[in-house]
C-alpha positions in Angstrom: -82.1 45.4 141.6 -81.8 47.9 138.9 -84.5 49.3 137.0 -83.3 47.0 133.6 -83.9 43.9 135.1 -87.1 45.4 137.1 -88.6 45.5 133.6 -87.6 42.3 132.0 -89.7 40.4 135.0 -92.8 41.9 134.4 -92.5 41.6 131.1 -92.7 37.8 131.6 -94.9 38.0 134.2 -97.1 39.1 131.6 -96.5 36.5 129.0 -97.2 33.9 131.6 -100.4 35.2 132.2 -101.9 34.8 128.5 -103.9 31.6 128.3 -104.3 29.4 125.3 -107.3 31.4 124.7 -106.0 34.1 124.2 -104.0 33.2 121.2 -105.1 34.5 117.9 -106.4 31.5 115.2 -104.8 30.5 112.3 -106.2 29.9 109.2 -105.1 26.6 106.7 -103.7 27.8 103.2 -106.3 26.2 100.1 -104.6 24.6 97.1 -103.3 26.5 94.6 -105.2 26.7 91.3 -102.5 27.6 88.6 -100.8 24.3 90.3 -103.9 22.2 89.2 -103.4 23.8 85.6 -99.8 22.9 85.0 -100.9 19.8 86.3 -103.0 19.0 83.9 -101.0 20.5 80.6 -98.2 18.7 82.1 -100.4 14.9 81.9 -101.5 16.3 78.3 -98.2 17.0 77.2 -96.6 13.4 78.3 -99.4 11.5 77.0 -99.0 13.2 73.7 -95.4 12.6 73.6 -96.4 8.9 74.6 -98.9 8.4 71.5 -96.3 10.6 69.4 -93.3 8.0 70.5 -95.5 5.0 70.0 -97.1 6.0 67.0 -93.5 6.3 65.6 -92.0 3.2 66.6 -95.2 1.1 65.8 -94.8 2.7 62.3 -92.2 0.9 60.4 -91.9 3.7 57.1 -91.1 6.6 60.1 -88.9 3.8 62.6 -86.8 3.4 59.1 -86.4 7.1 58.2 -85.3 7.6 61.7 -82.7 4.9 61.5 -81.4 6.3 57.9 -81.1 9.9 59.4 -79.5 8.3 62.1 -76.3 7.1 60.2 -75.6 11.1 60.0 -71.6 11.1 58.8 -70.7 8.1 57.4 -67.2 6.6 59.1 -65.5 3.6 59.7 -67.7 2.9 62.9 -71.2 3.3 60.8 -71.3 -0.2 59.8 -74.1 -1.3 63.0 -76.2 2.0 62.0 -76.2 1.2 58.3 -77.2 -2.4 58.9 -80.1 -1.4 61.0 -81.7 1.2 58.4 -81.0 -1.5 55.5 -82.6 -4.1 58.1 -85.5 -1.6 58.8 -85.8 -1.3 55.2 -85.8 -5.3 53.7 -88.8 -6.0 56.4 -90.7 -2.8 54.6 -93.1 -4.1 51.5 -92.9 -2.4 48.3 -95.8 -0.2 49.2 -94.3 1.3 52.0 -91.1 1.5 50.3 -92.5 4.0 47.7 -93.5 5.9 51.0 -89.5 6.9 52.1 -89.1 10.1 51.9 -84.8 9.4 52.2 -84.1 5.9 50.7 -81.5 7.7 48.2 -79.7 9.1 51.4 -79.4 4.9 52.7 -78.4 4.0 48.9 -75.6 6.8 49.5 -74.8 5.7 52.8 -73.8 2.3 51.9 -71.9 3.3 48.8 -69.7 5.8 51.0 -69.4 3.2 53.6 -67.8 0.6 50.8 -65.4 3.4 49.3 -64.4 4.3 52.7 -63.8 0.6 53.7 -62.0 -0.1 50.7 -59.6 2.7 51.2 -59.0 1.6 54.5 -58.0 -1.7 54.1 -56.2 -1.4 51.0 -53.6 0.6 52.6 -54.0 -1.0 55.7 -53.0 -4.0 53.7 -49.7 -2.8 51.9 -47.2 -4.1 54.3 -43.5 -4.4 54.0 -42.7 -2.2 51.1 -40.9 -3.3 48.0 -39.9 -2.6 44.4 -42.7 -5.4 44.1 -45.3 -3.4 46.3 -46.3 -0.9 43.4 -49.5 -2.5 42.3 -50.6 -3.0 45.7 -49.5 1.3 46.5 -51.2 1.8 42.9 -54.2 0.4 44.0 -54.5 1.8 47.5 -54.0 4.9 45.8 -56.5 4.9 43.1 -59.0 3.2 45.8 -58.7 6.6 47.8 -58.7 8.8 45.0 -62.4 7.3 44.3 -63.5 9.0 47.3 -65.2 12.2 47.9 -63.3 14.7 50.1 -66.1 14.1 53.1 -65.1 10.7 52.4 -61.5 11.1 52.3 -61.6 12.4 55.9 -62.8 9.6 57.4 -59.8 7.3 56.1 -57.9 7.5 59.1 -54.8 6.1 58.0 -53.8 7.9 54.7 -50.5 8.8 56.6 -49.6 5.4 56.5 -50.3 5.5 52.2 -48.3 8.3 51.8 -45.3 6.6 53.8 -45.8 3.6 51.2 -45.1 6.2 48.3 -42.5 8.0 49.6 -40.5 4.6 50.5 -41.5 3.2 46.9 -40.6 6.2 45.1 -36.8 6.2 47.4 -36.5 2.0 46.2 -37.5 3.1 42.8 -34.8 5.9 42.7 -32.2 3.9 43.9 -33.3 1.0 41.5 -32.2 3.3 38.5 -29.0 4.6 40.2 -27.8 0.6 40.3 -29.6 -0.1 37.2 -26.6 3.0 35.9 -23.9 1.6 38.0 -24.0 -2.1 36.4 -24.1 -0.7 32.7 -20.4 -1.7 32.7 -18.2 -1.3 29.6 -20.1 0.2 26.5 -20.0 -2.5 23.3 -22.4 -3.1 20.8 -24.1 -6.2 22.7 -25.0 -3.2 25.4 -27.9 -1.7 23.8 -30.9 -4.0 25.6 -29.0 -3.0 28.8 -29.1 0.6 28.2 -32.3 0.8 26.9 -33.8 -1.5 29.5 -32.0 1.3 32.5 -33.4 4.5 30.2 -36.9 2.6 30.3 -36.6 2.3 34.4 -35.6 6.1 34.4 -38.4 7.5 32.4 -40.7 5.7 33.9 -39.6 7.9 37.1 -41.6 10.5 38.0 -40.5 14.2 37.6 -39.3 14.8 41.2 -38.1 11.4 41.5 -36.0 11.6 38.0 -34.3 14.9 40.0 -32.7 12.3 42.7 -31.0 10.1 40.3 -27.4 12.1 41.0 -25.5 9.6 38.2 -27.8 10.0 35.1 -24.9 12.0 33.0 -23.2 7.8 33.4 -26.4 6.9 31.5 -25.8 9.6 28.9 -22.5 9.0 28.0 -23.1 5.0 27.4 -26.0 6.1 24.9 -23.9 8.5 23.3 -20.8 5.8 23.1 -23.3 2.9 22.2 -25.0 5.1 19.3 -21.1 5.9 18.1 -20.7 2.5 17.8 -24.2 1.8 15.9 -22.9 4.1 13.4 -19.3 2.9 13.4 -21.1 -0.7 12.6 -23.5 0.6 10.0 -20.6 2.5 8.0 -18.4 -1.0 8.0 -21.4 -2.7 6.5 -21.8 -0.3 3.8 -18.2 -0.8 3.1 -18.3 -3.8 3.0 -20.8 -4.3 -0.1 -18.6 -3.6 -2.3 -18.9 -4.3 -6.0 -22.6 -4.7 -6.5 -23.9 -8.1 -8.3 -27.1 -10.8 -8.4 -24.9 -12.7 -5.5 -24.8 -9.3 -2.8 -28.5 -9.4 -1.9 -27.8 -10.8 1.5 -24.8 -7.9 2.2 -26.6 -4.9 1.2 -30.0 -6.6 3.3 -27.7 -6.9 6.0 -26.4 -3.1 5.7 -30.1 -2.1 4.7 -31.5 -3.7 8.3 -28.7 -2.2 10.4 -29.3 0.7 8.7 -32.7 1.0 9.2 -32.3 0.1 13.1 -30.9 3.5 13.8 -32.7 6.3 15.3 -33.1 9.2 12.4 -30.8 11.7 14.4 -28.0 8.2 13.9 -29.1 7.9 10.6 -28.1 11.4 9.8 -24.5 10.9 11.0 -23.7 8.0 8.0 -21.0 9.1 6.6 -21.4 6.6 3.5 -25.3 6.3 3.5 -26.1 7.1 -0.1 -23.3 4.4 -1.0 -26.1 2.3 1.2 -28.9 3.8 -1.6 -26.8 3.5 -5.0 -26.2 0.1 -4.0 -29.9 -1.1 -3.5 -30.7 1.2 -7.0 -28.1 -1.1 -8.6 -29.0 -4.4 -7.4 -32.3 -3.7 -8.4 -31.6 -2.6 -11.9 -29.7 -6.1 -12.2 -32.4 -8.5 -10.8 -35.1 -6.8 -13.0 -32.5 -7.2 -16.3 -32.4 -11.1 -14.8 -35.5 -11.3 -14.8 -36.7 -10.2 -17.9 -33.6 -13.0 -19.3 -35.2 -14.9 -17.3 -38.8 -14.5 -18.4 -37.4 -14.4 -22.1 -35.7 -17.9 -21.9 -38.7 -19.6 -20.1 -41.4 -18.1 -23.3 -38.9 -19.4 -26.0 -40.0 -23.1 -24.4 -43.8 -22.4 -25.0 -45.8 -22.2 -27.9 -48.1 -19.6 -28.7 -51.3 -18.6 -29.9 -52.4 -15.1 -30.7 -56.6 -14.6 -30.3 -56.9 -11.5 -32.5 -61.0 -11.0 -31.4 -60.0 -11.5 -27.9 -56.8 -9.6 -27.8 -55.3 -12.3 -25.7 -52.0 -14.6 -26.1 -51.5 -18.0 -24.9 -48.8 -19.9 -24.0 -48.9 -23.7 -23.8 -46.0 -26.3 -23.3 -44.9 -28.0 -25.6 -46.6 -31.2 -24.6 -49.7 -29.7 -24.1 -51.8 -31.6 -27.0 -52.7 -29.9 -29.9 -56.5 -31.3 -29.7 -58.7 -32.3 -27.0 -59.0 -36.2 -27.6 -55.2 -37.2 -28.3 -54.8 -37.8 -24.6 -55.7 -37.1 -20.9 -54.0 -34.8 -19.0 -53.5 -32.0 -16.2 -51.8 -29.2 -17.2 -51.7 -25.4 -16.7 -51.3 -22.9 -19.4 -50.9 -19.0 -19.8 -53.0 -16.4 -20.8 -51.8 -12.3 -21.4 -53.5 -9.6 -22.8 -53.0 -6.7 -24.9 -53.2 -4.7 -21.6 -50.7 -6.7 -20.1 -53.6 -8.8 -17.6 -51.9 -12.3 -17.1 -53.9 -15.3 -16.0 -52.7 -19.0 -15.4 -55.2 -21.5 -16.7 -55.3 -24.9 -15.3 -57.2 -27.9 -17.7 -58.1 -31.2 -16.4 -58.7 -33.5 -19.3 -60.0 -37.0 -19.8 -60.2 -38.7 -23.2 -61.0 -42.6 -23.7 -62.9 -45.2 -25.2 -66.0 -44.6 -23.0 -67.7 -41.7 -21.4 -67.3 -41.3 -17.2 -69.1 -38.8 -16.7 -66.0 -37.3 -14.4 -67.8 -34.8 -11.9 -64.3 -34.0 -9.6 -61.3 -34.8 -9.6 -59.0 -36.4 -7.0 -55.5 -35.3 -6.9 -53.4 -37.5 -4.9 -49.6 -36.4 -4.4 -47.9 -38.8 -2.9 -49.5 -39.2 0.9 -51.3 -36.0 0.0 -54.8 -35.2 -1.7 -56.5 -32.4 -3.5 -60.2 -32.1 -4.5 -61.3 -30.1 -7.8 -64.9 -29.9 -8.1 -66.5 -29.6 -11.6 -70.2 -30.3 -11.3 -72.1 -31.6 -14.7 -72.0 -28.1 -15.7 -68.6 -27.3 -15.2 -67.5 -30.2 -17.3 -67.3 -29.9 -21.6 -68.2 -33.2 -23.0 -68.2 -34.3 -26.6 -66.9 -37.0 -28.7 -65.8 -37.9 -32.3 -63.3 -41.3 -32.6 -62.8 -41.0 -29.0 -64.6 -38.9 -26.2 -63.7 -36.1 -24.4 -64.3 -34.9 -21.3 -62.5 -31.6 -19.9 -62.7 -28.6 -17.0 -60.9 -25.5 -17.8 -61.0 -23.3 -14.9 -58.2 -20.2 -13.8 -55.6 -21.4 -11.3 -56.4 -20.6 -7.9 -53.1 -19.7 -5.3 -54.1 -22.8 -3.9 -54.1 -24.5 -7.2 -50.5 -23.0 -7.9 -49.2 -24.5 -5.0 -50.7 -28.2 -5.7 -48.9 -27.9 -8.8 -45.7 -26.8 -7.3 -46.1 -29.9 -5.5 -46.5 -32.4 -8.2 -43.6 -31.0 -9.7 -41.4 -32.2 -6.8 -43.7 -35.4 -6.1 -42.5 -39.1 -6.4 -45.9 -40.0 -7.8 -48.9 -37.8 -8.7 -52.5 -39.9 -9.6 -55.2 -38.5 -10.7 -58.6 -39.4 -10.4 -61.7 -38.1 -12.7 -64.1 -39.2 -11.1 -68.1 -40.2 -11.6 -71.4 -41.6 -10.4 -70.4 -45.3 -11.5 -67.1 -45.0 -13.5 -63.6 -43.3 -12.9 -60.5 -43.1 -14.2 -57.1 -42.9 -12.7 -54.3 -41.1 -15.3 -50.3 -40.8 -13.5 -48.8 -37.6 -14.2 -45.4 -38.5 -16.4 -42.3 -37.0 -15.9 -42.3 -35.2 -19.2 -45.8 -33.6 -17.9 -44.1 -32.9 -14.9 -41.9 -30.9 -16.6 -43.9 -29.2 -18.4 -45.7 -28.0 -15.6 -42.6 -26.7 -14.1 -41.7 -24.9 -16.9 -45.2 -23.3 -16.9 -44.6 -21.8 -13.6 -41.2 -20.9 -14.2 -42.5 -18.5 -16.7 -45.5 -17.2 -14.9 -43.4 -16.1 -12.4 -41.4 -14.2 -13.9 -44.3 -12.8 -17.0 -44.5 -9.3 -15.7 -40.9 -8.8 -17.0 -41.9 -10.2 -20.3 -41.3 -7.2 -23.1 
């Protein structure tokens, strides 16, 4: 045995030979007291956190302000959060409304939701597109122009928008191009066609007017068409002639095709002051025909000259002398010295008997006219006979009733009162006379 392992067994032997009391005690290890502390901070802490979280949610003002600041970023997907803050907020009473501190920030909320939404599906909604599609691609537009640029971001399909223009704007090009191509021969019936295809292509939009690759087609018709125009406008001129009283109707005709052209066309007229001399003529004839005119109808009146008033007037010849030789309706002239003319209209009665004629009832065949007097409109007196007369000036309306007895088959007129009337048929040789009346008032400003 060697001396190594001599020494390991008495070693042992030793070990073996301690009892158990011989070992040394050991001592139990007391709690901690830093542990207790955290403990109890710890128990503070969460039961603080406990009233804070129940004090918030049994508080409906703060549970609302939570759920507004909730929505954060308003997208497409913040319809549930929105509801529940606007919820929230319809189950608050006015009192505890006035206590929000960020109901503007719901009010925006909502409002961004809507223009977002709105956006969305109106380009959502565009479909197939057309030539016909335009509103609908105006309107998506405009709906997505409303929004702010937070706003714009969250309309997530904008691409598809922008597809929609760029395929209306390619149909709209290509509309014009056809529009071109159909123009067909170049007359003078062409000219709604050619302006309906330049309408199309202005309507174009600057880079979309660049794609139209046969617009110098469109040019030359305008130019040919505007040839013609003028080519028209010079035949009509020539065609007046000699001017007399029975060309009104050519040189309107040459005057209206004239005036039709653009000022630029105008210019190009070879024969336009032909066009002017003409309508200077005419005019110098009708006025000289009308002052003949006016001349020959005065020589059938008689006249009276009122030196204190300054005025002249001009009866017919059948208009009675005096005021009780007959009844009668019948108009009558009146000029001044200043050249003023009035027509005067007179409705007399004159009998046996007063009627005490307060209006007058014109009936003209199956039609009727009212002229009111009054008791004070009315003169009244009497001598053999009795008169009773209105004298008022002719109204436009009064001009044209007479116009109309003139061409009537039967004219009756009524002066009528409180318990009498009396019914007086206009003759023909009043009839007459009342055309001759207007005959001359129309043409009285030529009078010398």
């Amino acid at each position: 045995m060697d001396e190594k392992t001599l020494s390991e067994n008495e070693e042992v032997t030793k070990n073996e030979s301690i009892t158990e009391n011989d070992r040394p005690i050991v001592q139990e290890k007391q709690p901690n007291k830093k542990k207790k502390t955290i403990v109890v901070i710890v128990s503070v802490l969460l039961f603080v956190l406990l009233s804070v979280f129940v004090s918030i949610f049994t508080n409906p003002v703060r549970k609302t302000e939570i759920l507004i600041n909730a929505i954060g970023v308003v997208s497409l997907d913040s319809e549930t959060k929105i509801k529940k803050a606007e919820e929230a907020y319809n189950k608050l009473s006015d009192e505890d409304k006035e206590k929000l501190t960020n109901e503007d920030i719901l009010d925006k909320c909502r409002t961004s939701y809507k223009k977002i939404t709105a956006a969305y599906n109106a380009i959502n909604n565009l479909g197939s597109i057309s030539l016909d599609s335009e509103s609908e691609v105006v309107k998506a537009r405009s709906s997505f122009a409303d929004c702010s640029d937070e706003e714009k971001k969250q309309v997530t399909n904008l691409a598809v928008l922008e597809d929609a223009e760029k395929r209306l704007s390619e149909l709209k090009v290509q509309e014009v191009m056809t529009a071109i191509e159909n123009l067909g021969e170049i007359n003078l019936e062409s000219g709604s066609r050619i302006q309906n295809v330049r309408k199309l292509y202005e309507e174009l939009l600057p880079n979309e007017k660049e794609l139209v690759t046969n617009i110098s087609v469109l040019e030359q018709a305008e130019t040919k068409f505007n040839g013609l125009q003028i080519k028209e406008v010079e035949k009509a001129i020539k065609d007046i002639g000699k001017v007399t009283l029975k060309k009104e109707k050519v040189i309107e005709k040459a005057e209206d095709l004239y005036n039709g052209l653009s000022f630029e066309q105008q210019k190009s007229v070879s024969n336009a002051k032909t066009l002017t001399k003409a309508r200077t003529t005419y005019a110098k004839l009708v006025r000289k025909e009308n002052k003949n005119r006016a001349k020959e109808a005065f020589k059938k009146m008689k006249s009276e000259y009122d030196k204190v008033e300054e005025i002249t007037w001009y009866f017919p010849k059948t208009f009675p002398d005096y005021i009780d030789i007959r009844s009668y309706v019948l108009p009558y002239i009146a000029i001044d010295d200043e050249g003023r003319i009035r027509m005067r209209l007179r409705y007399n009665y004159t009998g046996d008997d007063w009627i005490f004629w307060e209006e007058a009832i014109i009936k003209i065949d199956d039609e009727k006219y009212y002229e009111n007097a009054g008791n004070s409109g009315t003169v009244r007196d009497n001598d053999t006979e009795v008169w009773e007369y209105y004298d008022v000036v002719a109204t436009e309306t009064e001009i044209e009733m007479l116009e109309k007895i003139v061409e009537s088959k039967e004219t009756i007129v009524r002066f009528d009162g409180d318990n009498h009337h009396y019914d007086l048929t206009i003759s023909s040789s009043d009839k007459k006379a009342i055309k001759e009346i207007l005959e001359a008032y129309k043409y009285a400003t030529y009078l010398d």
